[in-house]
N, C-alpha and C positions, 0 to 999 in steps of 0.2 A: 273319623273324618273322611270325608266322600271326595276323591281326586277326580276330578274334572277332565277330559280329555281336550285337548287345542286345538279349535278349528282353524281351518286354512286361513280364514278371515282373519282369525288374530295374530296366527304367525305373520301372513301379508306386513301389519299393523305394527307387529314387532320389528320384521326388518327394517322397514322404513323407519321408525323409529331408531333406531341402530347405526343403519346411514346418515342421517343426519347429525346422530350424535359422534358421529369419527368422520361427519367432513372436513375440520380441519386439519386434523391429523393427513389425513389420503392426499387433499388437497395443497401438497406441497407444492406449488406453479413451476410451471415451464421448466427450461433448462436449467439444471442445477438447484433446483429445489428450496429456494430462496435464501441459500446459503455464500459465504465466500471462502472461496477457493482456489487455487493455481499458481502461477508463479508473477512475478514481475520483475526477472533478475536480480541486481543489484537491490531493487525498488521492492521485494516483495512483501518486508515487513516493516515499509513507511506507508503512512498516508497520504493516497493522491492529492495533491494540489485542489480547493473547492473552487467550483464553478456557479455558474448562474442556474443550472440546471441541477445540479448536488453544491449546496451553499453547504450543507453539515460537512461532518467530518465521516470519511467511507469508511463501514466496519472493517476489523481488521480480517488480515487473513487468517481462516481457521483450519485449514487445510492445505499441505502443498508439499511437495517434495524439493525441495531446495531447502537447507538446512536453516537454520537462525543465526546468524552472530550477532556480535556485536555492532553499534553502528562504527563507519570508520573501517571496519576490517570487510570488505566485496559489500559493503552497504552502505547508501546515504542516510546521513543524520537528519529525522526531522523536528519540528516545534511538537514539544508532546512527549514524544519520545523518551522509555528511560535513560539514563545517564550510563555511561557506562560504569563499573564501579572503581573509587577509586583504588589505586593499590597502596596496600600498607606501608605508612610514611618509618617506620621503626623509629618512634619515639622523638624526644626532645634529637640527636641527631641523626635522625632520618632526616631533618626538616632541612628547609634551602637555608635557614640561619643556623642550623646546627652544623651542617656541612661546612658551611662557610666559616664559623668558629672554630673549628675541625681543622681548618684548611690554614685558618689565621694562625694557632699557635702552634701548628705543625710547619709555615713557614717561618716564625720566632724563632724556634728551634732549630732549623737548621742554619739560621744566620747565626746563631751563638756559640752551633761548631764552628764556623767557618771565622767566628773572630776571634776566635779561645777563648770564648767565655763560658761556656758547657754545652749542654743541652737545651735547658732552659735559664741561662745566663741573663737574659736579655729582658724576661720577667723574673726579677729577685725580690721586687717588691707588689705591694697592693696597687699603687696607684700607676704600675706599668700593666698589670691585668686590668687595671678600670680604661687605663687609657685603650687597651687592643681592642678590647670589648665593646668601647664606641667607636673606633677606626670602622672594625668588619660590622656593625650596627649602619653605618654610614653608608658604606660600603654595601650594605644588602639593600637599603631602601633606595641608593639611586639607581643601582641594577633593577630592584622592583617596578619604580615608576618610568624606566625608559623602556622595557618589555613592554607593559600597560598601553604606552604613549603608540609604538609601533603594532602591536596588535591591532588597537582599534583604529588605527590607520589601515591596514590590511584590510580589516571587516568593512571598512567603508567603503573599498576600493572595488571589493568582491562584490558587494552591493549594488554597486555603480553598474558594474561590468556585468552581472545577472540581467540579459535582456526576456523580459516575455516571462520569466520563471520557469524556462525551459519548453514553453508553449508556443505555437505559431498565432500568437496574437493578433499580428498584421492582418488576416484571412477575413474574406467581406462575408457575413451572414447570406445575402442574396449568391453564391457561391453554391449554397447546398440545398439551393431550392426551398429556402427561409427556414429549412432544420438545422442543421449543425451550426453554432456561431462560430467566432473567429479567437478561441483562446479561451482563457479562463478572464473571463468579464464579468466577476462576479463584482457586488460592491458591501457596503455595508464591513459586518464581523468578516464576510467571507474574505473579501477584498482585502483587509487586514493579515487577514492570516496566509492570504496568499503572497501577499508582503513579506512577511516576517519569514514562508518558506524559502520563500527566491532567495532571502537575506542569509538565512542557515546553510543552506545545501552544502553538502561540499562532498558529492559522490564522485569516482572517477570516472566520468561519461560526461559525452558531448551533444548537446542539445540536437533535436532534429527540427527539420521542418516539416510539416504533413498537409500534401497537397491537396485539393479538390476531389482529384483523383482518389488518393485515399480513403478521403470521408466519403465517396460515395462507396469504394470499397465495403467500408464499417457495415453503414446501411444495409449492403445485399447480405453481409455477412450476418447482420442480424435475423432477418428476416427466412437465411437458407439452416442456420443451425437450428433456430425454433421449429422451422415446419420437419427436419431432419428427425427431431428430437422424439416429435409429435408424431411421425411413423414409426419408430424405434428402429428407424434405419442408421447404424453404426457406422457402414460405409461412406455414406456422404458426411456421417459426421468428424470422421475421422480426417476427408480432407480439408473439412474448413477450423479443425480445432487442434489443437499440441496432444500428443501420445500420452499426457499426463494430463489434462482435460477431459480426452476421450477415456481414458480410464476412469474416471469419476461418475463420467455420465452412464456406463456403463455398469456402474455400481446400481446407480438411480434408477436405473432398466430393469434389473436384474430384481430389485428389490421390489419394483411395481409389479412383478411376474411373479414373485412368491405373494404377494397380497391376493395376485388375481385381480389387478386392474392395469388399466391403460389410461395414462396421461394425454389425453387429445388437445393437442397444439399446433393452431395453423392463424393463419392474416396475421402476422405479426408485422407493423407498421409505426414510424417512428415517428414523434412528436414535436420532441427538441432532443437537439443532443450539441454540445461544445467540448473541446478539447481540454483537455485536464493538463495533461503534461505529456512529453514525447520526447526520446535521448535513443542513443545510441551507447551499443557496450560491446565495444571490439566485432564481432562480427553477426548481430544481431542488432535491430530495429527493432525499439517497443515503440507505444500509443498508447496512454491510459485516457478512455473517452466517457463519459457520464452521457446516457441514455435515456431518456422517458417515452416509453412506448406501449401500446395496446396489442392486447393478444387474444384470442377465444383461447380459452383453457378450462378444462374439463376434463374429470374424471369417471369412466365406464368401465363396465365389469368386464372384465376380456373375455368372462365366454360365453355370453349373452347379447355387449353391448348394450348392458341397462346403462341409464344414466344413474351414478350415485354422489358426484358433486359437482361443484364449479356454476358458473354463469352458462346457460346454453344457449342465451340470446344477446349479451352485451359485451361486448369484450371487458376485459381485466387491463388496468395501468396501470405499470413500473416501473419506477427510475431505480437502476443500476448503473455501477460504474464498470466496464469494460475494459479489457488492457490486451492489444492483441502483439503480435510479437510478425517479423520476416527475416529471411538472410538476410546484413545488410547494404542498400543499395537496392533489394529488388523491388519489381513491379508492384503496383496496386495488388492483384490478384493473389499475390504470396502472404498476404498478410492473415493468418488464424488466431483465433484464440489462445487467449495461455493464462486468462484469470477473469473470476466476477467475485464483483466485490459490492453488497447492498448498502444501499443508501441510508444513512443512519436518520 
């Protein structure tokens, strides 16, 4: 068999080939690589509140350094959410009726020393065990239904007292120059389920307000981490994102440089965006804000500058949900990054 030698024309034919076939792979977008990642404190391992702009529910986090617990312990419980697990009742008196029967002829008992009639003097017969056994039977179902009665009184109240779901609702859409709305104003499933959030929460943090100022804050900030990203400038990115963001992104640098390409990211401009939810947690200020924005994003060979994916003439658009974090109390301009989270 007679081997053939490969002309330049077909290698050309073959690369090309090749790049097209691993554009999606290269072509992981912009910042953060269309992945979710970072912190949201107390909040990192609930789902944001949905919006008019993210109505689904936001992937979770898959990356972060802030540990996991349970919910209830430095985290809020939300709808969805696993249970925590129960712990083991130890059998028929583990239970609140076994306790309580436990408790019943363990107090028989000591009235029947105390009257000379023994230990268990006081039950000598059947029909004085049947009688205790419906006493402390009685005895557990009105304890049961007046817990019941006051709980869901509580829940109600908490309901009530949930204003906005922890969101600055009140905020006028024309505010952010017809992008950012005023809360989570979603309707429909979404609306509902931002319901039933407000209804459950019960993290220990205190709602925030997020001014004008702010959202337009969000905006530059989106707008300066992309084109940062898209330089592979670290410096600038470091000061608009968390030490544990800029680590990530840096992972994502590092790894477009052993490929041998550059992520080219620039105009990044915002579409709609509304507030998700925003609290406070002792001395730190989050914002979790849902994003839809357009970006040129494209992938070139770092040491040629061929093009090898992405759009080179239309921009790319993504809704992500955003969470940026400040000390709390400071200015607009303190506010970085500290998680994205895609739009499910």
């Amino acid at each position: 068999m007679t081997i053939r030698p490969v002309t330049t024309r077909k290698l050309a034919a073959m690369a090309v080939a090749l790049s097209v076939a691993f554009a999606p792979a290269l072509a992981e977008a912009k910042a953060g690589s269309g992945g979710s990642f970072g912190s949201r404190g107390a909040r990192t391992y609930s789902s944001p509140a949905p919006t008019q702009t993210a109505p689904s529910a936001a992937a979770p986090i898959q990356r972060s350094m802030t540990p996991q617990n349970q919910p209830g312990v430095g985290q809020a419980a939300r709808p969805g959410a696993p249970a925590a697990a129960a712990p083991a009742s130890g059998g028929f008196f583990g239970s609140t009726l076994g306790r309580g029967l436990m408790a019943g002829l363990l107090g028989a008992g000591i009235f029947g020393l105390l009257s000379g009639s023994g230990l268990f003097g006081g039950l000598g017969s059947m029909s004085s065990i049947l009688g205790l056994l419906l006493q402390v039977g009685l005895i557990f179902l009105v304890i049961k239904l007046a817990m019941g009665f006051f709980a869901r009184r509580r829940e109600g109240q908490m309901a009530t007292a949930t204003p906005g779901n922890g969101t600055n609702g009140g905020m006028q859409r024309d505010a952010f120059g017809g992008m950012f709305g005023g809360g989570n104003r979603a309707s429909g499933p979404a609306a509902a389920a931002g319901a039933s959030y407000g209804a459950a929460q019960a993290a220990p943090v205190n709602d925030l307000q997020v001014s004008p100022d702010d959202f337009a804050a969000f905006e530059r900030k989106l707008s300066e981490i992309q084109s940062a990203y898209g330089e592979e400038d670290l410096n600038r990115l470091r000061r608009n994102v968390t030490p544990e963001i800029a680590s990530f992104f840096a992972e994502d640098l590092a790894d477009n440089a052993r490929k041998g390409v550059i992520n080219k990211v620039s105009g990044a401009k915002l579409i709609n965006g509304d507030l998700s939810e925003s609290w406070n947690e002792g001395n730190a200020d989050y914002a979790t804000v849902a994003m839809n924005f357009s970006v040129m994003d494209t992938i070139v060979d770092r040491a040629t500058g061929a093009y090898v994916s992405g759009d080179r003439t239309e921009p790319s658009e993504t809704t992500e949900i955003w969470t940026f974090t400040r000390p709390s109390g400071a200015s607009p301009e303190e506010w970085k990054l500290s998680a994205i989270q895609q739009a499910a």
